[in-house]
C-alpha positions in Angstrom: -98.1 95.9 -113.1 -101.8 97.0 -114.2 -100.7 97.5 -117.2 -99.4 93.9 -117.5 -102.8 92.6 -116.7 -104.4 94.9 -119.0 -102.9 93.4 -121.5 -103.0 90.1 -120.7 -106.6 90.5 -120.1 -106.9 92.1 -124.0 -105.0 88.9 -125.2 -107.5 86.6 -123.8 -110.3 88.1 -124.9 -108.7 88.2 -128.4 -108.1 84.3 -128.6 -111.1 81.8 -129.8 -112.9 79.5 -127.7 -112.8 75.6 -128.2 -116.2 75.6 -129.3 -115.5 78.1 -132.4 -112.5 76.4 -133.4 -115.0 73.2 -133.5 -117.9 75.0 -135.7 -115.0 76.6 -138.1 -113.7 72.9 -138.6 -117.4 71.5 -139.2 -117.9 74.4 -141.5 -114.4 73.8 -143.4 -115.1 70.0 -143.7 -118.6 70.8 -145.5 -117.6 73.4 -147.8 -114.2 71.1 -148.7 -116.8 68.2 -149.2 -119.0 69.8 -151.2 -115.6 71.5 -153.4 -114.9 67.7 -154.2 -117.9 66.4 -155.1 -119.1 69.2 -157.3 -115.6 69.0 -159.0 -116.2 65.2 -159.1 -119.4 65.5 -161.0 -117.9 68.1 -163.0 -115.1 65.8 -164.1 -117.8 62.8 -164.9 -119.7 65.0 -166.9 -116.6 66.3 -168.8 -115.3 62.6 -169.4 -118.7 61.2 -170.6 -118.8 64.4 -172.7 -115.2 64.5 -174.7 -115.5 60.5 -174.9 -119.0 61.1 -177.0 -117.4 64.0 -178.9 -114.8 61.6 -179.8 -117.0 58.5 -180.6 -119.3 61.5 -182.5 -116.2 62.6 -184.8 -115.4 59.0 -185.9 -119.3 58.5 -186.5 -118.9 61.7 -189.1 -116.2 60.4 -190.7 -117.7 57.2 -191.5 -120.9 59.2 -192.5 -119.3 60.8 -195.0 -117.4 58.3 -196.4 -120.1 55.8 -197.0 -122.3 58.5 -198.3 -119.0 59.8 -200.6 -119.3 56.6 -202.2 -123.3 55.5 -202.5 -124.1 59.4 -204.4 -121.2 57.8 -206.8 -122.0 54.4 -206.8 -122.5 52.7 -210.6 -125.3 50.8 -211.8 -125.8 48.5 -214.9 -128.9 47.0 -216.2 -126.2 43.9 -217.6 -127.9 41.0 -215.1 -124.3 41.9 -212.7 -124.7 42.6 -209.3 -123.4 46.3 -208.8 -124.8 47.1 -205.0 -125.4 44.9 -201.7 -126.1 44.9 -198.3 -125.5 41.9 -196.2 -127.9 41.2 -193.4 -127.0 38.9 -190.4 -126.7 35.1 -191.7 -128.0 34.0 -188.5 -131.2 35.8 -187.5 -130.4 35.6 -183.9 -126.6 36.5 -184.0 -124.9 39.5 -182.6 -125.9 41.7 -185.6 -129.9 41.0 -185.6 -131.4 43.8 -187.4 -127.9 45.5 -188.5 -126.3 46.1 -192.1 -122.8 43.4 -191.8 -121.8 44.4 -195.3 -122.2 46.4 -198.2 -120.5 46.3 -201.4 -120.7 48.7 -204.0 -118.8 49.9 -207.0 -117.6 54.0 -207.3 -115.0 56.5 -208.4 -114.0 56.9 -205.1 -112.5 60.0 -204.4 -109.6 58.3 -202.6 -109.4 55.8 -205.2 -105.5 54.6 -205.4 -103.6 56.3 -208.8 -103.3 54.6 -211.7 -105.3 54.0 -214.8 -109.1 53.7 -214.9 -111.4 55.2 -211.9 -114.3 53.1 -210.9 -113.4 50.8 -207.5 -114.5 47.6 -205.7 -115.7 48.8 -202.5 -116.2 46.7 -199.5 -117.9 47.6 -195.7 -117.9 45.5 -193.0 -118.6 45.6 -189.2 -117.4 43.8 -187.4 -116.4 42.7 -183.4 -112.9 41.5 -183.2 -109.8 42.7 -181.8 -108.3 46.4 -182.5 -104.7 45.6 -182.9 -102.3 42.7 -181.9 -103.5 41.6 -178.1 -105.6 44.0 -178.0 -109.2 44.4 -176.6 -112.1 43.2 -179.1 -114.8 46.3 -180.4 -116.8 46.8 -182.5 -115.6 48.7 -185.5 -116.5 49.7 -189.1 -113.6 48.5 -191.8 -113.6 49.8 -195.5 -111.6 48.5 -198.6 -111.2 49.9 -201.7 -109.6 47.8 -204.5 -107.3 49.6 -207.0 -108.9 50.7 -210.3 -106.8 48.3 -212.9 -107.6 45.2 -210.2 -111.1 46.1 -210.3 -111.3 46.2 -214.2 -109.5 43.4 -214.9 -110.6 40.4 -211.8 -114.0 42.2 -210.6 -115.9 43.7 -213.3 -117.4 40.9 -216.1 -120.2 39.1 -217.3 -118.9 36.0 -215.9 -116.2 34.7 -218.8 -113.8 34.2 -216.8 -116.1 32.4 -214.1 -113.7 33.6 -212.0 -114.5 36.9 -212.5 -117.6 36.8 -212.7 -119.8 39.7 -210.7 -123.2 37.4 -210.7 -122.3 37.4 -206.9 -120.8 40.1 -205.1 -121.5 37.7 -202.1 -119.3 34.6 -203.0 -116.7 36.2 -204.7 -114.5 34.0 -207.5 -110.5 33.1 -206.3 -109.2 35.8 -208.5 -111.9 38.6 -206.0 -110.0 37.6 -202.6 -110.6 41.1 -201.6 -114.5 41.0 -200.9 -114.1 38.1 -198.7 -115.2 38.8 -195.1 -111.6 38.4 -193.9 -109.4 40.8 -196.2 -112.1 43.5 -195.4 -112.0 43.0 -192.0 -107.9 43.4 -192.4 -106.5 45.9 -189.5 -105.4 47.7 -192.9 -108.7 48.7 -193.5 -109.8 49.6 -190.7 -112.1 52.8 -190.3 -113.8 53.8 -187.2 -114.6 52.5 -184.1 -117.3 52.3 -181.5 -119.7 51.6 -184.1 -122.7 49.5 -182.3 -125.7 49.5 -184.6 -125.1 50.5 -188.3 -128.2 50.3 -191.1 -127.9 50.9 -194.9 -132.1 50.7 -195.4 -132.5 50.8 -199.9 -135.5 52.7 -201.4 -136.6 51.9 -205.1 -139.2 53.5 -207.5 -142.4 51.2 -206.9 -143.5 50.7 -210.0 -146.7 48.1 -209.4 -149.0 50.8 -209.6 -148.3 53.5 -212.9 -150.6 56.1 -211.5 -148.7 56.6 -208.5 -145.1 55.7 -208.7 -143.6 56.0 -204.8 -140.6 55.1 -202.9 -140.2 51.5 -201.4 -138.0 50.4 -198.3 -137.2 46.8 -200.0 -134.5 45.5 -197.5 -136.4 46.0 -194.3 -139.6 45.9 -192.4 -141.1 49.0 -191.7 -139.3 49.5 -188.4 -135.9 49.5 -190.2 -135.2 45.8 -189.4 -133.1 44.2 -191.9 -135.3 41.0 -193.4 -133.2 40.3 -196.4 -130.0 40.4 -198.2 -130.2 43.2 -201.0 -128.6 43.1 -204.2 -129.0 45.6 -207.2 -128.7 43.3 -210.5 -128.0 39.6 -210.8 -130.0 37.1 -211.3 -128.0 34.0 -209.0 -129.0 35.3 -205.6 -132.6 34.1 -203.9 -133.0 37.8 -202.5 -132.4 39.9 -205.6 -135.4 42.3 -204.8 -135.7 43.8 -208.8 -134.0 46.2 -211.2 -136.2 49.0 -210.4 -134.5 52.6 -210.2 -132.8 52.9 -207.0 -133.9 56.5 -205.3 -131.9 56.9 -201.9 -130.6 55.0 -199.0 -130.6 55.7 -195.2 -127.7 54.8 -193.6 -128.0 54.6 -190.0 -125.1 54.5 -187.4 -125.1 54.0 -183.7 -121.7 55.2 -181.7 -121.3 54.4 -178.2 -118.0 56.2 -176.4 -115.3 54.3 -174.2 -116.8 54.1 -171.3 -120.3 53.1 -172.4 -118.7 50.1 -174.1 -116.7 49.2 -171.0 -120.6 49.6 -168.9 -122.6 47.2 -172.2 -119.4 44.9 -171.4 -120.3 44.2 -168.0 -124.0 44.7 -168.1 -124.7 41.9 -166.2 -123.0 43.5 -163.2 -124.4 46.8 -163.7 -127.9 47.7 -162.4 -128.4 50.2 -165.8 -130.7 49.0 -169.0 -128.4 48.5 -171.9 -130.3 50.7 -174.0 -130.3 53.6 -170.7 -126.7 53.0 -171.2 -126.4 54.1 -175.0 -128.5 56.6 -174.8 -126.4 58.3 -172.0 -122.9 57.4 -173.7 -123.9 57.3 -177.2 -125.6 58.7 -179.9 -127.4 57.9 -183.6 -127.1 59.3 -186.6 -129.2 59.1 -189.9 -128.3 60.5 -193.0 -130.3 60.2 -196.4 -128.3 59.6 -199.7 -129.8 60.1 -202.9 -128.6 57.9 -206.0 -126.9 60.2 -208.2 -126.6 57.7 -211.1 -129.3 55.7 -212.7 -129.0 52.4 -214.1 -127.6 52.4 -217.6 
């Protein structure tokens, strides 16, 4: 019998009291609390990280492209318009200050097979929708025009008109491809997630022969666009000169997934849009020298 209580006595002395069973809960519920939050900002930090990686990658690619084709851009001194950048048509429009087009000619690397080598080739950025119903962003399109199409309706002096490369910004019937709408086909589409993109022109100043130096002629010393640029021609009001081009600077803003969704309801959001792209986005700026000099 006494050793009956003894061990009942033992048990009891074993078991825990209500109030321990309280402070281990309290304990368990702060250290589970804290588990999901750092594991929540873990995850945030992860997603705004692999969506920038992404956005960074297609950035790259469009880098490289555009700078594949202005080191092997082509340039006449024949009066024909061989380079141009588009600035905004309205001065207030959704692309103040960024490059909407550029047009170029180059033995693009990618350049369709056939016979000749030297290619229309056509930029454009533009806000519309990715595929069929889908959601509109901005994105970067490129199209290149095969070699024999580029020779035979693109390239001239003008006879026929139709033909004619006085203007590479109203293009003749038989040039359908450098209107705004064939490059902006889903066909040629690039990248995505492009939000600011810049293609800033530098010529030989030549006003002063003592001291030749590089000019920005399409932009304002802050790299805001002021004109449209074109390299030869003589029908365009904007035609800077025929100086030696020297390099360009091409600019391009990319803002991942979710900072696009966060500038699409910006008016909701407490955040700056700029605080916004510089969390979710980054710029990049590349210079390209001119291989080829006007012939």
């Amino acid at each position: 019998m006494k050793t009956l209580q003894l061990r009942t006595r033992s048990a009891a002395t074993r078991a825990f009291t209500l109030i321990e069973i309280m402070v281990a809960t309290v304990i368990m519920v702060v250290l589970v609390g804290l588990v999901i939050q750092i594991t929540s900002e873990v995850l945030k930090v992860w997603s705004r990280s692999s969506g920038k990686l992404a956005a960074n990658a297609e950035a790259r690619i469009a880098m490289d492209m555009i700078t594949q084709d202005l080191e092997t851009a082509v340039f006449r001194n024949n009066g024909q318009q061989w380079l141009r950048v588009d600035a905004p048509l309205e001065s207030g429009g959704d692309y103040k200050g960024q490059t909407v087009g550029l047009k170029l000619f180059s033995p693009a690397l990618d350049r369709p097979s056939g016979p000749g080598d030297i290619c229309a080739i056509g930029y454009r950025l533009s806000y519309k929708k990715s595929y069929a119903n889908g959601p509109d962003v901005y994105a970067l399109y490129r199209m290149i025009v095969d070699p024999q199409v580029t020779f035979d309706d693109y390239l001239g002096s003008g006879i026929p008109a139709d033909s004619s490369q006085g203007s590479l910004a109203e293009p003749g019937k038989n040039q359908a491809d450098w209107s705004n709408a064939s490059i902006e086909l889903d066909d040629n589409y690039l990248v995505s997630n492009i939000l600011g993109f810049k293609v800033l022109i530098y010529e030989l100043d030549t006003t002063d022969p003592a001291l030749p130096v590089a000019e920005l002629v399409n932009a304002d010393d802050d790299g805001e666009l002021t004109i449209d640029y074109a390299y030869g021609g003589t029908t365009e009001a904007n035609v800077v000169s025929t100086n030696q081009l020297l390099y360009a600077d091409i600019i391009l803003t990319v803002v991942s997934d979710m900072g696009l969704e966060m500038l699409d309801n910006i008016d909701k959001l407490p955040e700056d849009p700029d605080d916004v792209v510089a969390l979710h986005g980054d710029t990049f700026t590349r210079r390209v020298n001119f291989m080829a000099h006007p012939l």
